[in-house]
VMD Tcl script that builds the backbone (N, CA, C; Angstrom):
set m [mol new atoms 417]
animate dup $m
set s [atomselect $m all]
$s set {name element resname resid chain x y z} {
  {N N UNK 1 A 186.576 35.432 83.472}
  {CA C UNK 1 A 187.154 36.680 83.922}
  {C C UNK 1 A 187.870 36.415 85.249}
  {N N UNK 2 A 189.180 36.880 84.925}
  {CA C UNK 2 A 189.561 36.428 86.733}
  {C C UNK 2 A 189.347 37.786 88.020}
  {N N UNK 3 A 189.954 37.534 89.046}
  {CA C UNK 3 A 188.952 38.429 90.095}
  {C C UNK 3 A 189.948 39.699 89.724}
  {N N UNK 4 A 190.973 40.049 89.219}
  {CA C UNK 4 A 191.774 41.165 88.759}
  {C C UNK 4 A 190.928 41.767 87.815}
  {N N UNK 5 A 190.859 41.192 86.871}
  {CA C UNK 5 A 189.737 41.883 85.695}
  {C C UNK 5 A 188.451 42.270 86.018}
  {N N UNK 6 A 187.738 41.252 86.949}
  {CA C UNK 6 A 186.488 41.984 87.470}
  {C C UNK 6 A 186.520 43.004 88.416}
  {N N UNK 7 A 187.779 43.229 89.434}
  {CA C UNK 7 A 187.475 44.235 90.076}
  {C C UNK 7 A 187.972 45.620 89.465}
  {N N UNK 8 A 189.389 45.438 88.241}
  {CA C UNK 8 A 189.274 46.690 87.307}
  {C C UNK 8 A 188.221 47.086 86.996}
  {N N UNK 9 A 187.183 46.463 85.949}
  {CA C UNK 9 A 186.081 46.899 86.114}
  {C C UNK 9 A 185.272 46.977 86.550}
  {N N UNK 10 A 184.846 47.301 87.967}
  {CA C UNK 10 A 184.026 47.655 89.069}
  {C C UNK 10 A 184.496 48.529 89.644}
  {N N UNK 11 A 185.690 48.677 89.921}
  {CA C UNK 11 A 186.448 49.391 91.092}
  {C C UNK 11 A 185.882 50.776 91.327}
  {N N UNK 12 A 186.554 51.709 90.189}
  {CA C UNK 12 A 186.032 53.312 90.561}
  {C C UNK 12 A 184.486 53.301 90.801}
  {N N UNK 13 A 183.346 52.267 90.754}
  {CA C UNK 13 A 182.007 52.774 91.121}
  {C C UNK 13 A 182.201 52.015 92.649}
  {N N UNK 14 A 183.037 51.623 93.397}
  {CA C UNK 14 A 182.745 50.933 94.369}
  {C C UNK 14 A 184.026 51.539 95.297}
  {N N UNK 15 A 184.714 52.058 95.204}
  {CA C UNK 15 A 186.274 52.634 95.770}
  {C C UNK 15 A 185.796 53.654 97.202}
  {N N UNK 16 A 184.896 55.040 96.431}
  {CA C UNK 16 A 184.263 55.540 97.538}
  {C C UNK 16 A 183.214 55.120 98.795}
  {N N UNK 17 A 182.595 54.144 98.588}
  {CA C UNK 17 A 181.520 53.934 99.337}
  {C C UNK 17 A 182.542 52.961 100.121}
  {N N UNK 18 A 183.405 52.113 99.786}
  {CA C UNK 18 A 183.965 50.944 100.924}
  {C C UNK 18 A 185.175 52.120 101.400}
  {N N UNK 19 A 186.098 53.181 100.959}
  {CA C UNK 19 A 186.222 53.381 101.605}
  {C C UNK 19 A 185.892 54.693 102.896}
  {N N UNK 20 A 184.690 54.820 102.540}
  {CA C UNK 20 A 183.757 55.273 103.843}
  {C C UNK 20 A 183.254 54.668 105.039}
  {N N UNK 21 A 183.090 53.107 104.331}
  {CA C UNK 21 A 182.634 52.180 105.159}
  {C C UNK 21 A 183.930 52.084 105.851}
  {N N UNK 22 A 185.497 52.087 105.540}
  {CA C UNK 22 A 186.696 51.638 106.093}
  {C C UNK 22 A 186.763 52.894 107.177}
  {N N UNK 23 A 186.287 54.100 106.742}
  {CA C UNK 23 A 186.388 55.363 107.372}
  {C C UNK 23 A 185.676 55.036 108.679}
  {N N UNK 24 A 184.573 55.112 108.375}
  {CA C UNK 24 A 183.547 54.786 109.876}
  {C C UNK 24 A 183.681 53.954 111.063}
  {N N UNK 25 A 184.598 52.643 110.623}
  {CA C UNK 25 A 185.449 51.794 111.288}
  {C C UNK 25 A 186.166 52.697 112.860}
  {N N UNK 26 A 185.524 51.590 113.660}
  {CA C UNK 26 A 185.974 52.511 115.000}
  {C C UNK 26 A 187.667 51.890 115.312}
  {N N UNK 27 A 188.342 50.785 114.822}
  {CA C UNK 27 A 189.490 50.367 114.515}
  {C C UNK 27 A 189.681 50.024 113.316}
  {N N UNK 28 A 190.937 50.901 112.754}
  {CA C UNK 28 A 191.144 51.001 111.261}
  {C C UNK 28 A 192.197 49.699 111.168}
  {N N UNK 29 A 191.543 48.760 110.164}
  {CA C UNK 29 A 192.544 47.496 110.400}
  {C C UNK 29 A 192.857 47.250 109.075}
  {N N UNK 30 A 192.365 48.048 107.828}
  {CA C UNK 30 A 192.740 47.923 106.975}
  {C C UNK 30 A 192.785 49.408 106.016}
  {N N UNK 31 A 193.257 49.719 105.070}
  {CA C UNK 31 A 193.015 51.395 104.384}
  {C C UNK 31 A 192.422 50.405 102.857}
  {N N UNK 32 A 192.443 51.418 102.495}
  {CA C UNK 32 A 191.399 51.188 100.844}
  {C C UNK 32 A 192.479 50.318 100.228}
  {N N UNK 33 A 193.654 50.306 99.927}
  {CA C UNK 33 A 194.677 49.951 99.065}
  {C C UNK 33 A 194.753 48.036 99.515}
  {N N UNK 34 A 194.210 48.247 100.653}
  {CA C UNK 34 A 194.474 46.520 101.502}
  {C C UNK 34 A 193.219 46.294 100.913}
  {N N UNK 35 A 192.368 46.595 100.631}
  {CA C UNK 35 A 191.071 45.813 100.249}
  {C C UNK 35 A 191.303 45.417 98.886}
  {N N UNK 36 A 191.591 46.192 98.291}
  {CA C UNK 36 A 192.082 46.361 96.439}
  {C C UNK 36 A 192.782 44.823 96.501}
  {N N UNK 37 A 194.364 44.903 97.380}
  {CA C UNK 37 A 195.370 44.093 97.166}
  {C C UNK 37 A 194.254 42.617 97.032}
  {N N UNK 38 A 193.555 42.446 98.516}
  {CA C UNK 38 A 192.596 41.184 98.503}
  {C C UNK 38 A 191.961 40.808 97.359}
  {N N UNK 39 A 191.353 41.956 97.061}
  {CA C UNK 39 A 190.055 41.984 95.887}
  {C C UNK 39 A 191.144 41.046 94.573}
  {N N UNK 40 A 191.942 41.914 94.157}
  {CA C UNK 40 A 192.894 41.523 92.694}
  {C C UNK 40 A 193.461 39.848 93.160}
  {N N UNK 41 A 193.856 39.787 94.184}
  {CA C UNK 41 A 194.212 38.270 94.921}
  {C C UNK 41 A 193.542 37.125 94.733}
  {N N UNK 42 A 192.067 37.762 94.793}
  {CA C UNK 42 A 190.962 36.718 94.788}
  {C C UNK 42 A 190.758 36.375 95.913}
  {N N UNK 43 A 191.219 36.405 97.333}
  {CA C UNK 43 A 191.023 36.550 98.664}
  {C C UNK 43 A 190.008 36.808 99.191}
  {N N UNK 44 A 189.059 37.912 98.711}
  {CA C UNK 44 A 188.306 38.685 98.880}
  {C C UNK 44 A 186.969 38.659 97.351}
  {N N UNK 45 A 185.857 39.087 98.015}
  {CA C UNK 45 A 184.949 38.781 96.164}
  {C C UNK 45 A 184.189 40.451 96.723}
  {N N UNK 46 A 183.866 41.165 95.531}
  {CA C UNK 46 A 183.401 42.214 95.578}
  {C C UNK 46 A 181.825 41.825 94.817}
  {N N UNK 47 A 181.230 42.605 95.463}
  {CA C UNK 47 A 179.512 42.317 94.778}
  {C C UNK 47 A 178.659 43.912 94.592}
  {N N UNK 48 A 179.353 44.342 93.591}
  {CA C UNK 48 A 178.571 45.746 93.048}
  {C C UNK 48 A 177.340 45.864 92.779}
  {N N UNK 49 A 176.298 46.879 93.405}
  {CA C UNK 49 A 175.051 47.354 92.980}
  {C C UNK 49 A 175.290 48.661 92.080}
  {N N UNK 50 A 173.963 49.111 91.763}
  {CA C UNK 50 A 174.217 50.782 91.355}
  {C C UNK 50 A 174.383 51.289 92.733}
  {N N UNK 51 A 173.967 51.025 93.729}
  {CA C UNK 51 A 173.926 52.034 95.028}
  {C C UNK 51 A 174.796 51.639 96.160}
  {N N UNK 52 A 175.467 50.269 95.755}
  {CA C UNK 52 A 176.323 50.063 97.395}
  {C C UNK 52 A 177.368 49.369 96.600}
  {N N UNK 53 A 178.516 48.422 97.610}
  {CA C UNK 53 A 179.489 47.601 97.120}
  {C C UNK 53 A 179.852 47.162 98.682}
  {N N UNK 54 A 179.817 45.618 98.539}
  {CA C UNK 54 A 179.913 44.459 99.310}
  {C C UNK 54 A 180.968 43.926 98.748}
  {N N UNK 55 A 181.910 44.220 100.366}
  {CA C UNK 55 A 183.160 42.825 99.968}
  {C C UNK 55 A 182.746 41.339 100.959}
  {N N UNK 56 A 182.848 40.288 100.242}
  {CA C UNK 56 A 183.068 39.396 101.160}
  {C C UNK 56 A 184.433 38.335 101.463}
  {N N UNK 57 A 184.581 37.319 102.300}
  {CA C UNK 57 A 185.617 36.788 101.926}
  {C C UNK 57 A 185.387 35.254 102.644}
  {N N UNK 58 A 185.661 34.250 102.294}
  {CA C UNK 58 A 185.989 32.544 102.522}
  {C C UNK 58 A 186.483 32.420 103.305}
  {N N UNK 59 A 186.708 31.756 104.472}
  {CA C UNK 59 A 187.559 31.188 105.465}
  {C C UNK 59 A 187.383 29.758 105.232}
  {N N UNK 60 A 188.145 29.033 105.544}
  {CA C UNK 60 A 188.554 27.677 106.317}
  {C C UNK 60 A 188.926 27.681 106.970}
  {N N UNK 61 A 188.397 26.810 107.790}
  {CA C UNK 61 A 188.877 26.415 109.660}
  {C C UNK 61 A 189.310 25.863 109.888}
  {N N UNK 62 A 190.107 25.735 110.819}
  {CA C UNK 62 A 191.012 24.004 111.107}
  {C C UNK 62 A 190.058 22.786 111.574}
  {N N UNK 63 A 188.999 23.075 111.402}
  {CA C UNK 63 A 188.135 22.167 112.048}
  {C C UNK 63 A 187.554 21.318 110.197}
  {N N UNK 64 A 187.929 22.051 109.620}
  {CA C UNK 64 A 187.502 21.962 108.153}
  {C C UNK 64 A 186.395 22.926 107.403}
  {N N UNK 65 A 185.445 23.144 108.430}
  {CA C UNK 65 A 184.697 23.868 108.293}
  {C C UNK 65 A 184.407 25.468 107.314}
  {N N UNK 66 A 183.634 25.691 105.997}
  {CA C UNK 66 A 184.128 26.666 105.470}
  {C C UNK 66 A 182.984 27.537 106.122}
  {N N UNK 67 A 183.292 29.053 105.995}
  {CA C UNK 67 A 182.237 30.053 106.181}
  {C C UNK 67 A 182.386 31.283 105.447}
  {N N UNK 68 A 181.225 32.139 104.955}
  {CA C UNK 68 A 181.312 33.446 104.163}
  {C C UNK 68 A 181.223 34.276 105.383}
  {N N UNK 69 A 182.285 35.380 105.067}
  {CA C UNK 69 A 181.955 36.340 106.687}
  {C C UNK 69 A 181.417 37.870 104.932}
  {N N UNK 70 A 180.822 38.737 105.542}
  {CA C UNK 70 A 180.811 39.865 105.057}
  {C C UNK 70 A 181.132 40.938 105.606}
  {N N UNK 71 A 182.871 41.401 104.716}
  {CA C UNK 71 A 183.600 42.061 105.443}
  {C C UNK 71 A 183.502 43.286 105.521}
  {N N UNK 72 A 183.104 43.882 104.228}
  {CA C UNK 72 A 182.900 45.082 104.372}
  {C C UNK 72 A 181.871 45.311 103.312}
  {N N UNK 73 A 180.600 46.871 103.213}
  {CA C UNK 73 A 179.852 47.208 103.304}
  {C C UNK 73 A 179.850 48.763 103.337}
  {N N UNK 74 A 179.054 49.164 101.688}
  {CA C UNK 74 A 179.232 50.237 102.016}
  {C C UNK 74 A 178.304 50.827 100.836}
  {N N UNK 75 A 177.324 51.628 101.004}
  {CA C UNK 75 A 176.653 52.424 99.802}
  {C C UNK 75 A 175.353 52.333 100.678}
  {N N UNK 76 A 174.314 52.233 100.014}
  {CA C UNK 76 A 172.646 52.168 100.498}
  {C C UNK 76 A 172.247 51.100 100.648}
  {N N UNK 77 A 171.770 50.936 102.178}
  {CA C UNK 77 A 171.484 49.936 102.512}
  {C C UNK 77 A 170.403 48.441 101.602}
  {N N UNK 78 A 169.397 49.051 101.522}
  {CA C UNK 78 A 168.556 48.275 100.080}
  {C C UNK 78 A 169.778 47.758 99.444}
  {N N UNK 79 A 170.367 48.056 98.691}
  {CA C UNK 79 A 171.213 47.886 97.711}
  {C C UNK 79 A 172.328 47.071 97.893}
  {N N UNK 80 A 173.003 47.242 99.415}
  {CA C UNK 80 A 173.849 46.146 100.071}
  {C C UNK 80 A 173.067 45.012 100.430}
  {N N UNK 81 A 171.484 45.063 100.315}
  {CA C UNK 81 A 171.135 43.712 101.095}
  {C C UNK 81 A 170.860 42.915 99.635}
  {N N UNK 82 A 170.747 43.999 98.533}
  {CA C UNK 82 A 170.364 43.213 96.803}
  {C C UNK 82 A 171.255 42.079 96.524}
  {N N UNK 83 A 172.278 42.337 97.388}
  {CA C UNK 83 A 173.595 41.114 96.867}
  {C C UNK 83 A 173.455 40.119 97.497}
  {N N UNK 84 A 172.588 40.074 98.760}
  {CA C UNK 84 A 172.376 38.690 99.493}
  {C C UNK 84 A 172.380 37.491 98.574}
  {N N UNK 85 A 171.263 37.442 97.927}
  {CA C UNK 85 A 170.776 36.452 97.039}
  {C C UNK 85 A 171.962 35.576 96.179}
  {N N UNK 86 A 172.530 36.606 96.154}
  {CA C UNK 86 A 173.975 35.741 95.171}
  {C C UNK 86 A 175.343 35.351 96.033}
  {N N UNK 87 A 175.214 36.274 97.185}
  {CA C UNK 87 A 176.723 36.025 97.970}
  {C C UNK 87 A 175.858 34.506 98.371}
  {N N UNK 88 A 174.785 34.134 98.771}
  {CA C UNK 88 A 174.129 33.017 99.617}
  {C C UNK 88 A 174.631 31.753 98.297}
  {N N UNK 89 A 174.146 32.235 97.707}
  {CA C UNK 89 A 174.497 31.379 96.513}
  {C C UNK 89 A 175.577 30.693 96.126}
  {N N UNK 90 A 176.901 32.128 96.092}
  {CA C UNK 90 A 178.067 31.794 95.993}
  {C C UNK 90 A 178.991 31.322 96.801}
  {N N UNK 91 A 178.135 31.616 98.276}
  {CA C UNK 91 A 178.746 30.501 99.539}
  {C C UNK 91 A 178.345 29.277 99.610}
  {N N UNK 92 A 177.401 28.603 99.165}
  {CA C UNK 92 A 177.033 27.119 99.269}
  {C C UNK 92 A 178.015 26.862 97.700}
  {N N UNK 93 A 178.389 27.413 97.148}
  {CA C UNK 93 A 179.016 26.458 95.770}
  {C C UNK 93 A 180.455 26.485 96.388}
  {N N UNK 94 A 180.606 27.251 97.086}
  {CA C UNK 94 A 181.869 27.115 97.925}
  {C C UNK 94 A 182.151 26.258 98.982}
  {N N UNK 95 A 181.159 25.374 99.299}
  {CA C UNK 95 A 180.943 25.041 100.496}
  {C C UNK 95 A 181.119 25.665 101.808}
  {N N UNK 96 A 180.269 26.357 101.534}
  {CA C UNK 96 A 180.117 26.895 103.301}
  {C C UNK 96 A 179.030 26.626 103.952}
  {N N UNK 97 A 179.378 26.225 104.978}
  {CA C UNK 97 A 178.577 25.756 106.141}
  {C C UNK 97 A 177.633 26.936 106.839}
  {N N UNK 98 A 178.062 28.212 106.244}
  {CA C UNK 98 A 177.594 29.298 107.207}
  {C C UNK 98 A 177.678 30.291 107.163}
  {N N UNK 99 A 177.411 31.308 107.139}
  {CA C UNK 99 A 177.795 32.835 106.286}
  {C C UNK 99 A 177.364 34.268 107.917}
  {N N UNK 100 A 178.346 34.431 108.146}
  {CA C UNK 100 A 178.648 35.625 109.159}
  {C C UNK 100 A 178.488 36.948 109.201}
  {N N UNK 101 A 178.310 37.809 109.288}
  {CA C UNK 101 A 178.182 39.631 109.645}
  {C C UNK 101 A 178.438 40.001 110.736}
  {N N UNK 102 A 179.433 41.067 110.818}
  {CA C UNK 102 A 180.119 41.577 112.483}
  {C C UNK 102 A 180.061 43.098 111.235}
  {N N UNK 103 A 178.495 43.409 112.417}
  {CA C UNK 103 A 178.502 44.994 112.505}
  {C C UNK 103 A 178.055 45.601 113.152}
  {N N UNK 104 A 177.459 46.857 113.662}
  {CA C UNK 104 A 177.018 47.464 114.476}
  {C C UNK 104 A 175.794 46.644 114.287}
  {N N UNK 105 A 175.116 46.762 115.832}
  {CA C UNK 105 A 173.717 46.812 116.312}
  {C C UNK 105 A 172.693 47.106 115.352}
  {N N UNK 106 A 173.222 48.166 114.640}
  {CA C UNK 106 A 172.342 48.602 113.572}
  {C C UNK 106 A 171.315 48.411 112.653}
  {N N UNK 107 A 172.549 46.603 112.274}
  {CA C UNK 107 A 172.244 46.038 111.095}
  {C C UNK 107 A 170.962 45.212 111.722}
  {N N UNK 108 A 170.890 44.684 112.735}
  {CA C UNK 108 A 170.426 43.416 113.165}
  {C C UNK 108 A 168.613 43.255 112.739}
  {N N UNK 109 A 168.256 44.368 112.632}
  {CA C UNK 109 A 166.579 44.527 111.810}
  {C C UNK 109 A 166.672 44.390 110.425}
  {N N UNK 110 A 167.456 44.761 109.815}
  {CA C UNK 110 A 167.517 44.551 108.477}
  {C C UNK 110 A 167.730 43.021 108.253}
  {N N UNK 111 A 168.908 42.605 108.476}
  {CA C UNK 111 A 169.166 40.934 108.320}
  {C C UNK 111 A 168.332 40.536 108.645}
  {N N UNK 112 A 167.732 40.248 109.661}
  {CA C UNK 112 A 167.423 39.299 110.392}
  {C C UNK 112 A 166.022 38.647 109.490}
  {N N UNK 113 A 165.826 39.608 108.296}
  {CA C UNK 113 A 164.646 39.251 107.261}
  {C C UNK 113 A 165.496 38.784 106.768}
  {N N UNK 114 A 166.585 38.426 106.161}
  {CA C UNK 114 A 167.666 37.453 105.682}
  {C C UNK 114 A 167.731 36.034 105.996}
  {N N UNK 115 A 167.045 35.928 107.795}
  {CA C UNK 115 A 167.578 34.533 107.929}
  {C C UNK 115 A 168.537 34.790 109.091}
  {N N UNK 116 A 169.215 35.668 109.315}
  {CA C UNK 116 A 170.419 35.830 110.074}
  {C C UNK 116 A 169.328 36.172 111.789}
  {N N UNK 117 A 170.317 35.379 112.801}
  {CA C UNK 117 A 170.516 35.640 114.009}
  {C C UNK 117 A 171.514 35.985 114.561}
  {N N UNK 118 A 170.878 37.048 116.129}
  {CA C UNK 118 A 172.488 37.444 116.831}
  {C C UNK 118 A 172.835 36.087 117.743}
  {N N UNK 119 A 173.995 36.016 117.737}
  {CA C UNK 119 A 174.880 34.796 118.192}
  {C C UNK 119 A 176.088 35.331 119.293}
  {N N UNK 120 A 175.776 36.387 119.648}
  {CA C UNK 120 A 176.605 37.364 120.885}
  {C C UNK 120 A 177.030 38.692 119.987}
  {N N UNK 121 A 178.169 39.116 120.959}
  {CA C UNK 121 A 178.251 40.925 120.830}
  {C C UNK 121 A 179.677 40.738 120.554}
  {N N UNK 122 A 179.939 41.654 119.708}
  {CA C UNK 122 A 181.455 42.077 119.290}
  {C C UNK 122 A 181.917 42.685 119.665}
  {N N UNK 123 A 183.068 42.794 121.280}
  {CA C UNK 123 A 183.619 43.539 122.078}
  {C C UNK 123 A 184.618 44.024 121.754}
  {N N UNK 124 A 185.310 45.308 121.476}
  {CA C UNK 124 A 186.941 45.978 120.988}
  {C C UNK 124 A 187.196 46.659 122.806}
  {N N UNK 125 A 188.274 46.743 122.633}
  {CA C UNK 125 A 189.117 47.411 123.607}
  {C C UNK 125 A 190.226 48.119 122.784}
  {N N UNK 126 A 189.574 49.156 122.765}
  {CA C UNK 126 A 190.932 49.747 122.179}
  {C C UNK 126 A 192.244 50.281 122.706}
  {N N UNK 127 A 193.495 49.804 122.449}
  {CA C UNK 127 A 194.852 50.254 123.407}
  {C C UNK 127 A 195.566 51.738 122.318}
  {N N UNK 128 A 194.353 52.647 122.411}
  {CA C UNK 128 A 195.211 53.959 121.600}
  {C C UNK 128 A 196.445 54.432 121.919}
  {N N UNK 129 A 197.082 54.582 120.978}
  {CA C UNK 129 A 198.638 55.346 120.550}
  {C C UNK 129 A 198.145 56.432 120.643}
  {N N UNK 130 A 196.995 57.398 120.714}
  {CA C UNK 130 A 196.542 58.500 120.058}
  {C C UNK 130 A 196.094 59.053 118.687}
  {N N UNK 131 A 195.971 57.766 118.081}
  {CA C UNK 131 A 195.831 57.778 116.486}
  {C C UNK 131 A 194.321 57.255 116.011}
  {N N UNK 132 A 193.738 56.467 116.639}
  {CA C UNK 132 A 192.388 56.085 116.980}
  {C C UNK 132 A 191.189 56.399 117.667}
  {N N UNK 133 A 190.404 57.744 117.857}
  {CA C UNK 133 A 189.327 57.761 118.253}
  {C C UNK 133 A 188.438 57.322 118.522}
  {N N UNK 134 A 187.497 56.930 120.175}
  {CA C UNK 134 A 186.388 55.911 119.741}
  {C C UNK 134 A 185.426 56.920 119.193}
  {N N UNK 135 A 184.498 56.475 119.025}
  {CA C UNK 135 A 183.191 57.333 118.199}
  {C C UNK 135 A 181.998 56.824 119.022}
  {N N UNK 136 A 181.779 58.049 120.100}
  {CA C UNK 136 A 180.546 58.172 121.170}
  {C C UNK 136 A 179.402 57.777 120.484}
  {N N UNK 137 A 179.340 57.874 119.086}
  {CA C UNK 137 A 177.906 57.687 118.246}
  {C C UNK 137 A 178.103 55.845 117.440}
  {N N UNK 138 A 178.929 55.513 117.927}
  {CA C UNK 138 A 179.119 54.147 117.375}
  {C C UNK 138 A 178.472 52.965 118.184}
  {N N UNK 139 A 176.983 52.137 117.308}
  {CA C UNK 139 A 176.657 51.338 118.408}
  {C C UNK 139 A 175.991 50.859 117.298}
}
mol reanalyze $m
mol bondsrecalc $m
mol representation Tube
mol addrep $m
């Protein structure tokens, strides 16, 4: 199945929850239609539960180095962490050296039964046009 065909069929159970997760985003760097484009590209791998939908995506480094970052996230938590087991999976057949998460503070009790450590803080500065709100409740 290539990643076009699998995300046709996934998509409408996974469309709302990522883009809520894109919603909540205190800098909007991508809209729903940019995730799709990735997803059908193969750029990007989608990992559907009944209750959440996890995008992740591959990098290579100039150093050579590969890594899984997990980009976006979105449905019930349980249910986003159900996909661990296989994204872990599907990053070592990829060769990756290392698998990443940049999210709120939030997450850091949940993972961290994963295996995952914090490795510093993810600082934004935002230069608003007036089109971007920060969100006083975002931490």
């Amino acid at each position: 199945m290539t990643p076009g065909e699998w995300v046709a069929q996934n998509w409408a159970a996974c469309r709302d929850r990522l883009k809520a997760a894109l919603d909540a985003s205190v800098v909007h760097t991508h809209d729903i239609d940019h995730v799709l484009q990735e997803l059908i590209k193969g750029t990007a791998q989608l990992w559907p539960t009944r209750g959440a939908a996890v995008v992740t995506e591959v990098s290579q480094y100039p150093t050579g180095i590969r890594g899984l970052t997990y980009w976006l996230a979105g449905g019930e938590l349980e249910d986003v962490l159900r996909t661990h087991a296989a994204v872990e999976r599907f990053a070592r057949e990829q060769g990756c050296s290392f698998i990443e998460i940049r999210g709120r503070r939030g997450w850091r009790k949940a993972v961290e039964a994963y295996g995952f450590r914090p490795v510093g803080t993810y600082y934004v500065k935002e230069l608003s046009n007036g089109k971007q709100k920060p969100d006083p409740d975002y931490h």
